[in-house]
C-alpha positions, -999 to 999 in steps of 0.1 A, spaced: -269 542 543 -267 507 564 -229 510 554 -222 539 576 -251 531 603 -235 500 609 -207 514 621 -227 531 650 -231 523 688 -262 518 703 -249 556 723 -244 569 690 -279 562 674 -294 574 705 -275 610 706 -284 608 668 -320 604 676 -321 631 701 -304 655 680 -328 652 653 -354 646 672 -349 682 685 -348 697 650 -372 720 637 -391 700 608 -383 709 571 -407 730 548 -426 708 525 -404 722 495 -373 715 512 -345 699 487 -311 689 502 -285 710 482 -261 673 477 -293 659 459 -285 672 426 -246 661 431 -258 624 440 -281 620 414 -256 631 387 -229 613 371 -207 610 348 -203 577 338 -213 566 297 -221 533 290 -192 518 274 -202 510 235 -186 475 232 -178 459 265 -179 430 253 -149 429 232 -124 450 247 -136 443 284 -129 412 309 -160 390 323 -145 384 359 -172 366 376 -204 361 380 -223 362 413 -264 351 418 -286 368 438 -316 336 444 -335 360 471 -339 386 443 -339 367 411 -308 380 398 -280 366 381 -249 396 378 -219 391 351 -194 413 362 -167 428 337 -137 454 341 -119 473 315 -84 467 300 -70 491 329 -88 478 357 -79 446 348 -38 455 345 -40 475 380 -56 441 397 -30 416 378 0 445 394 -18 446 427 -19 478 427 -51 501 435 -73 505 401 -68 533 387 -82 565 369 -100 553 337 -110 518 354 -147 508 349 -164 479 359 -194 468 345 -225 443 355 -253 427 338 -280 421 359 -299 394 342 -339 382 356 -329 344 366 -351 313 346 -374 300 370 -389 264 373 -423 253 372 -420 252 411 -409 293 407 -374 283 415 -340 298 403 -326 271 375 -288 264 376 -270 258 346 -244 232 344 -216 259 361 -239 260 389 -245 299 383 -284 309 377 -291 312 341 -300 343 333 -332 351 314 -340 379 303 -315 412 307 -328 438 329 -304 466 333 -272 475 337 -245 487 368 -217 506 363 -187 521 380 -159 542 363 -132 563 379 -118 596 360 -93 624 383 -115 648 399 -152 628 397 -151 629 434 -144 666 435 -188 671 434 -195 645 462 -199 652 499 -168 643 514 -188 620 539 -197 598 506 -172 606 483 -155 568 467 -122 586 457 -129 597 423 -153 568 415 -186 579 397 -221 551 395 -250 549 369 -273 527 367 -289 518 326 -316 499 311 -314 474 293 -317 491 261 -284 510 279 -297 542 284 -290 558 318 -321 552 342 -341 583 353 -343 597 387 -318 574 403 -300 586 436 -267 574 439 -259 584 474 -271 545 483 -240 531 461 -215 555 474 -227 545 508 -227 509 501 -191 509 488 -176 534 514 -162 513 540 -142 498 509 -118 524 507 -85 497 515 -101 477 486 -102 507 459 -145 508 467 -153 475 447 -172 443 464 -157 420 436 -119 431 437 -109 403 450 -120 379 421 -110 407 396 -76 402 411 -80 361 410 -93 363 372 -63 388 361 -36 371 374 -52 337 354 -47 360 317 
């Protein structure tokens, strides 16, 4: 939610506070009814990326570990070489890899100065179909954009709230909800 806190005042957090600081407290079986909405989706993991999709970039994480290949499917990859806003049917895919580490427990760069990745650990995913966003609160809703997260044996993880990636990629609404658009756009117009 630091994607839509963020763009609070310090007058804002503090009628905030006092608002719900003034609420009655929950029962201890209380469920949110959005819960079950946020932690659906409807996303599959798309059965031979690799050869039909587009590795766009890669971005390393050193704080966390991570190295992340990104890739986007043939229509994502069109919409960004037009310009134009990606559209139903785009997915976009990462591997999130566990980076090699040195004997002094630090991330090893390979000769392209990315991390090397060691061992897979799971998989991102993002995927747009007409009417996905019809289920999610309005207040979190990415257009018609759907998330899932996937082991690395690419099975969807359990128990995974996505109301933290919708909130994350909300303020992106001017660059169709994706961090990376910008070198999907750069890579496309290279093919």
């Amino acid at each position: 939610m630091n994607a839509i806190a963020a763009q609070l005042n310090d007058g804002d957090i503090a009628n905030l506070a006092a608002f719900f600081g003034g609420l009655p407290g929950a029962a201890a079986n209380a469920k949110s009814a959005l819960a079950p909405a946020l932690a659906a989706t409807n996303v599959k993991f798309p059965a031979g990326y690799k050869s039909s999709y587009t590795r766009y970039t890669t971005i390393n994480f050193p704080k966390r570990g991570q190295v992340r290949h990104y890739y986007a499917s043939p229509a994502a990859l069109k919409a960004a070489r037009d310009g134009k806003p990606l559209p139903n049917g785009s997915v976009l895919l990462v591997e999130i890899y566990k980076a090699k580490l040195d004997d002094k427990k630090m991330p090893v760069k390979g000769t392209d100065g990315n991390l090397i990745g060691e061992k897979l650990v799971a998989y991102t995913a993002m995927e747009m179909r007409a009417g996905w966003g019809g289920s999610i609160p309005a207040m979190l809703r990415n257009g018609d954009w759907h998330y899932a997260v996937f082991t690395a044996g690419k099975t969807p993880r359990k128990g995974v709230n996505h109301a933290s990636c919708f909130a994350c990629h909300k303020p992106l609404d001017k660059d169709s909800y994706v961090f990376s658009l910008k070198a999907l756009q750069d890579k496309a117009r290279m093919k």
